[in-house]
C-alpha positions, 0 to 999 in steps of 0.5 A: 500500500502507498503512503498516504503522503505520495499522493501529496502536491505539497507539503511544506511551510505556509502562511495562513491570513486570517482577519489581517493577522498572519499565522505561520503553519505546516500543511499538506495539501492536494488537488485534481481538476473537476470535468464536470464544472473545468475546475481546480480543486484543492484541499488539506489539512494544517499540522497541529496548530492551536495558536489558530483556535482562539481566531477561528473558534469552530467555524469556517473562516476565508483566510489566505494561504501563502506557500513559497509556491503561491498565494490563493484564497481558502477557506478554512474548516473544521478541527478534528480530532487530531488538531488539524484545520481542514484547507480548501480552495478552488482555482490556481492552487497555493502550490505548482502543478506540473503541466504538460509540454 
């Protein structure tokens, strides 16, 4: 079976915008293109970060996600169990995407 992190796009150090104020944290994140509607969805998780609870208390937030690859807007969801906040956007990713000669 495949590591789970093999299907990764990224993995690495971001900076997560949230109401102006900037949080810097570890993510993983992946994407694919959606045929039915022609768009790029992407989509993870951040590394354990409670230094986010007190601005996002539980709910979901539009934030910016900056990665050394790129910038996009996200949204930013629930908390599980392992302290992680669920990342999602659609679009051009924060990270690069190879493309096809």
């Amino acid at each position: 079976m495949a590591d789970s992190h093999e299907r990764s796009d990224y993995i690495g150090p971001a900076r997560l915008t949230i109401d102006g104020r900037d949080f810097d944290v570890d993510i993983e994140l992946r994407g694919f293109f959606q045929p039915i509607d022609g768009l790029y969805r992407w989509y993870g998780r951040t590394r354990p970060a409670p230094q986010l609870s007190e601005v996002l208390r539980g709910g979901r937030t539009k934030a910016t996600l900056k990665t050394p690859c790129g910038e996009s807007s996200t949204t930013v969801g629930d908390l599980d169990f392992w302290g992680r906040y669920r990342l999602e956007g659609t679009g051009r990713p924060p990270f690069h995407l190879p493309t096809s000669a």
